[in-house]
N, C-alpha and C positions, 0 to 999 in steps of 0.2 A: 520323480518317477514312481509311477504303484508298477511295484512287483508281486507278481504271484506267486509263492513258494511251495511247490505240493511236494509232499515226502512222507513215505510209508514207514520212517525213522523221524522217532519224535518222543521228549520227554512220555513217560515214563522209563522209555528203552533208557539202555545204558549200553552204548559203543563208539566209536573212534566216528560215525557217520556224523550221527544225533549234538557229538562235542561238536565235530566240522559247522554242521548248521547254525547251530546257536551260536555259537560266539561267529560268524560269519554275519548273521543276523542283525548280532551289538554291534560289530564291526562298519557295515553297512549306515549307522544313523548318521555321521558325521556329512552321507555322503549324500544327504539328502534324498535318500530312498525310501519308501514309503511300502516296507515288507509285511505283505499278508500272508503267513502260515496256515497253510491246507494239510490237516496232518490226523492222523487217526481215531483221534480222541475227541475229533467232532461229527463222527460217526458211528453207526452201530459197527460193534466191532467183535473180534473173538484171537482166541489165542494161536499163532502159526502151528502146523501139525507137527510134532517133533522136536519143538524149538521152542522152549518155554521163554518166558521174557519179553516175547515177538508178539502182539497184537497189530492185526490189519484189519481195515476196514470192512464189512461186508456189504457188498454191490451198491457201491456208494458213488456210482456217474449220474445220476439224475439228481441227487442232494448237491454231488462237487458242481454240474455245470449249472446248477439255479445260483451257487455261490459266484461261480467264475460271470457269468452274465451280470450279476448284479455288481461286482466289482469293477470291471470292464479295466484289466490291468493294461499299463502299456509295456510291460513285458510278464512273461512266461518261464518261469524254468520251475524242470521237471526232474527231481534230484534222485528217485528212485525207481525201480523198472518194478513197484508189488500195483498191488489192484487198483492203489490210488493213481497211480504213474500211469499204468494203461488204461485207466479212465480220463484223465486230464488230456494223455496223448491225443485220444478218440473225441473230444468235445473241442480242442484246438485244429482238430481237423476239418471238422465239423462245421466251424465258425472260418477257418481259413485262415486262422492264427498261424503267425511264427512263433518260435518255441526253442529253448534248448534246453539240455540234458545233459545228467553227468551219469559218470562208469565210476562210483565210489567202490563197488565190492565184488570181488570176482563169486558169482553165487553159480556160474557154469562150473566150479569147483567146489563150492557146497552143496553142490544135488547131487555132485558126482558121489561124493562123500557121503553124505546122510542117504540120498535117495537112489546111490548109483545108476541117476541122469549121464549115460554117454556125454564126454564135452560138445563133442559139433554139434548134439540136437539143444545145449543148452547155449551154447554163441549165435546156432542159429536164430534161437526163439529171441537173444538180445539182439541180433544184427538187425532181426526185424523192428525190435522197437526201435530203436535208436533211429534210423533209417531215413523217418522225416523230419529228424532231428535239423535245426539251423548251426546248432553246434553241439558237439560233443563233448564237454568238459573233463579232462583225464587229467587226476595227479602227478604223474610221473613219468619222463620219456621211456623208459622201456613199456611201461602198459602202452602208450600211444603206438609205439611201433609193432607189438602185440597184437592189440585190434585191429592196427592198419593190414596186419598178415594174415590174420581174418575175414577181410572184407568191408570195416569200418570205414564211415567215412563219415566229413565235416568234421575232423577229431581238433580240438583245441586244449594248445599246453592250461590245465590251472593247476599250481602248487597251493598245498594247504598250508594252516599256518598254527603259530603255539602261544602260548598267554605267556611272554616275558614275563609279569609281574607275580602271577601268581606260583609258577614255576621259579622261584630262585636258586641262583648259583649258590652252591657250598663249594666250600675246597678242599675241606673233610667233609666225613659222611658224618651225616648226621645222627645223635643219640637221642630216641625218643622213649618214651612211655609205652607205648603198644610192646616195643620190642626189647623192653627190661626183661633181663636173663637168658633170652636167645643169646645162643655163641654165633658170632663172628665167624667170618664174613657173609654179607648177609647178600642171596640171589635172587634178584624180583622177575615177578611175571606177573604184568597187569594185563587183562584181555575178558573174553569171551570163553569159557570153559565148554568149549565147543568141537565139534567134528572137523574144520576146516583149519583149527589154529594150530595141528602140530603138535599140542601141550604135552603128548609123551615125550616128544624128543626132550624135552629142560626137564618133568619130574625121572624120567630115566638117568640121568648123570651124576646122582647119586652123587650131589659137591657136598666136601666138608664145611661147620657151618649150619646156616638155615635158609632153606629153601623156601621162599614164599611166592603165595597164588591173594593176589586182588583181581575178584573177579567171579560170577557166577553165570549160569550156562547149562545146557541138557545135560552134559555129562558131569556135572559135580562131584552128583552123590558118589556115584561111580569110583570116582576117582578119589574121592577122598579114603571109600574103603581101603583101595589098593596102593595108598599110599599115604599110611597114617603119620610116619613123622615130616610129611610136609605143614605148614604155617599155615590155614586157608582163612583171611582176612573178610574175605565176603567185597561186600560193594562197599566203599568208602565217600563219605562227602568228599569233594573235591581241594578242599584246604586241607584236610586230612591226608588224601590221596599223596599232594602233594611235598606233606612230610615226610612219606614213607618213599618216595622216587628217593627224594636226599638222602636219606637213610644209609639205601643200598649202599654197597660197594660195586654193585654189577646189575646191569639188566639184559634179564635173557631175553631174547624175542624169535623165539623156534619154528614160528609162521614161514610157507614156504610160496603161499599164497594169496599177497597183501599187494592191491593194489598203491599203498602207502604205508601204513604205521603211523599213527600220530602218537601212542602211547613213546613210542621210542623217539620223537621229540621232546614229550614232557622230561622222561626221565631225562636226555641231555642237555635239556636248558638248566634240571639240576645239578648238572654236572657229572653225574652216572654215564658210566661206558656202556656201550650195549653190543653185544654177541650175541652175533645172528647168522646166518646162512648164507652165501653169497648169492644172493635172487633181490628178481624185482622188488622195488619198495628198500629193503636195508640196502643197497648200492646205491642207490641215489639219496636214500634220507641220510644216510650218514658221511654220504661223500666220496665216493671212490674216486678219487683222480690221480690221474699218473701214478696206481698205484699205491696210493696212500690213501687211510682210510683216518677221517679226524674224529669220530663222531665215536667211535669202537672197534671192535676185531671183525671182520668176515671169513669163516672160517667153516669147510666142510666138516670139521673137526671142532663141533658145539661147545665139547668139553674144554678143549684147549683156547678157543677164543676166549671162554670165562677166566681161566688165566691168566691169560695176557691182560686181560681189560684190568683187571686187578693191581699191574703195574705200573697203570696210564695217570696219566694227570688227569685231573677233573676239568682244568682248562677248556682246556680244545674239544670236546664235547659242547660245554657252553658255547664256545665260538660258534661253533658248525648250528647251534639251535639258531640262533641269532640270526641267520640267514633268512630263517622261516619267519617273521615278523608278519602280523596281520597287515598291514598298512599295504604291504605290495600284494598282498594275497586278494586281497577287496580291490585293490585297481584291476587288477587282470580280471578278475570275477566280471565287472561294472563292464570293463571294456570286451567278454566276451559276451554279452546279453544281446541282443536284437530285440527290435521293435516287433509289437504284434501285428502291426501297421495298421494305420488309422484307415487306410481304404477298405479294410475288411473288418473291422473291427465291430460293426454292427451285425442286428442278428439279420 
C-alpha cells in the first residue's frame, strides 16, 4: 500500500504530535506500507505568529497536489488541520479522493488561549475541515464523545502508543549525571512551555526538592525569569530524555487540555507516577477504572496528587504503559485507513 502522510508536525518540531508520527511511521514498515511524508520542510515555509518552534508551510497546494498526482497514493491521511492539511483536504476533493484525518490537538483551546479565538468559532472552523473526512482518527473516548457533542462525525477510536524499549522500567529512580547535587525528590515536567499546557499550575506548587521543565516554547524566557530556582533542561536527545523520566520520582502533567498525553506514557513505561488533573487524556491514559487509577494520582488537588505518587510503586505505572504498545496502535491505524478508490483515482 502507498500512503500519503501530510502533516504540518514534522521533525524539526519537537511535540507529542511529531513523536506519534514518526515512530508510527517505523511502526508501519513491517506492515508493508509504503509511507510518503508530506511535511513542511519540503516547502517554502516561515515561522507560526506567536509560537516559536512552529514553521508551516507557505501556500503550498499547487507544489502539494503536483506531488500528490505524481504519487498517485492508495490511501490518504491528513494528520493535521494547518495549511498543509487544508491544502491536501482541498486537492482530495478535487480529484474525488477518499481520505482520513486525525484530531491530535485540541488548537480551538490554543487560540482561545494565545489568540482569545471564541471555542465555537474555533470547532466550527475544525467541524468544517474534518467534515469530508472518511474517518476521523481520535486518541481517546472522551475526545471522541467530545466531538461527537459538537457535531463531529465519521469519528474513529485510534489509541497512541509508547517505545517499550527505549523507555525502560526502573524500580528505583534513577541517579544520573545531569542531576548530581540536585536534592531529592525530583518533579518532572516534559512538554511545550506554552499557552495551552497549564505549566503554572506544576511551577506554582512550590514542591520540596527539584522542580524540573524539559521542554521549550513562547513562553520560556518568561518564565524562567519568574521562577529562577526551577531546573530548565531545554530539549533533550531522546536516550537522554529517557534517563531523566527514570530519574523522577514524580511526573507532573498540569495540562487540562490534551487530547492524549504521550509524554505521561513515556514517563510510566519508566516507572514514574504521574499527577495530573482529573480531565480528558490523564483518565484514560493512566486508567481510571472502577475507581482506581494504576498509571498515578488524579487529583483536583495537583499538590497532593504529587504526594501520593510519591508513595506508589513504580510497578503498576509500568503495567498500565504496557497497554499502549505500537503493534496494536498500527493495526487499528491500517484498519482505520480507506482506499482513495481506484475509480477516481485519475485526473
Amino acid at each position: 500500500m502507498k500512503l500519503a502522510l501530510i502533516t504540518d508536525a514534522w521533525h524539526p518540531q519537537i511535540n507529542g504530535v511529531v513523536t506519534t508520527l514518526h515512530e508510527l511511521v517505523v511502526a508501519l514498515d513491517p506492515w508493508d506500507v509504503d509511507v510518503t511524508v508530506l511535511h513542511p520542510g519540503l516547502f517554502k515555509s516561515r515561522s507560526c505568529p506567536g509560537y516559536a518552534g512552529i514553521d508551516l508551510a507557505v501556500r503550498p497546494y499547487k507544489a502539494l497536489a503536483v506531488m500528490l498526482d505524481a504519487l498517485q497514493p492508495d490511501a490518504v491521511h491528513i494528520a493535521t488541520e494547518g495549511p498543509l492539511g487544508w491544502a491536501a483536504r482541498k486537492h482530495c476533493l478535487k480529484r474525488g479522493w477518499q481520505f482520513t484525518t486525525a484530531f491530535h490537538t485540541k488548537f480551538p483551546e490554543i487560540l482561545k488561549a494565545a489568540l482569545r479565538v471564541p471555542l465555537f468559532l474555533g470547532y466550527a472552523l475544525f467541524r468544517r475541515f474534518h467534515s469530508p473526512s472518511a474517518g476521523v482518527m481520535v486518541p481517546t473516548q472522551g475526545v471522541l464523545d467530545m466531538l461527537a457533542s459538537r457535531g463531529f462525525r465519521s469519528l474513529k477510536p485510534w489509541t497512541h502508543g509508547v517505545d517499550l524499549a527505549l523507555f525502560e522500567h526502573h524500580q528505583q529512580p534513577l541517579d544520573i549525571p545531569e542531576l548530581k547535587g540536585c536534592p531529592r525528590p525530583y518533579a518532572l515536567y516534559v512538554g511545550r512551555v506554552s499557552y495551552e499546557k497549564n505549566i503554572d499550575a506544576y511551577l506554582d506548587l512550590n514542591l520540596p526538592g527539584t522542580q524540573i521543565v524539559c521542554g521549550v516554547g513562547p513562553l520560556e524566557e518568561q518564565l524562567k525569569a519568574r521562577y529562577p530556582n526551577v531546573l530548565w533542561m531545554g530539549v533533550l536527545p531522546r536516550q537522554q530524555l529517557a534517563k531523566v523520566y527514570a530519574a523522577a520520582d514524580v511526573f507532573v502533567f498540569p495540562s487540562r487540555n490534551e487530547t492524549f498525553g504521550l509524554v505521561m506514557l513515556e514517563a510510566m513505561a519508566c516507572g514514574t507516577p504521574v499527577a495530573a488533573f482529573p480531565v480528558d487524556g490523564p483518565l484514560q491514559v493512566l486508567g481510571a477504572t472502577e475507581g482506581q487509577i494504576t498509571g498515578g494520582v488524579l487529583s483536583e488537588d495537583l499538590k497532593a496528587a504529587v504526594e501520593q505518587c510519591q508513595q506508589l510503586s513504580r510497578t503498576e505505572p509500568r503495567q498500565r504503559a504496557e497497554a499502549f504498545g505500537w503493534p496494536k496502535t498500527v493495526e487499528l491505524f491500517v484498519k482505520n485507513l480507506v482506499p482513495v478508490s481506484a475509480k477516481k483515482r485519475g485526473h
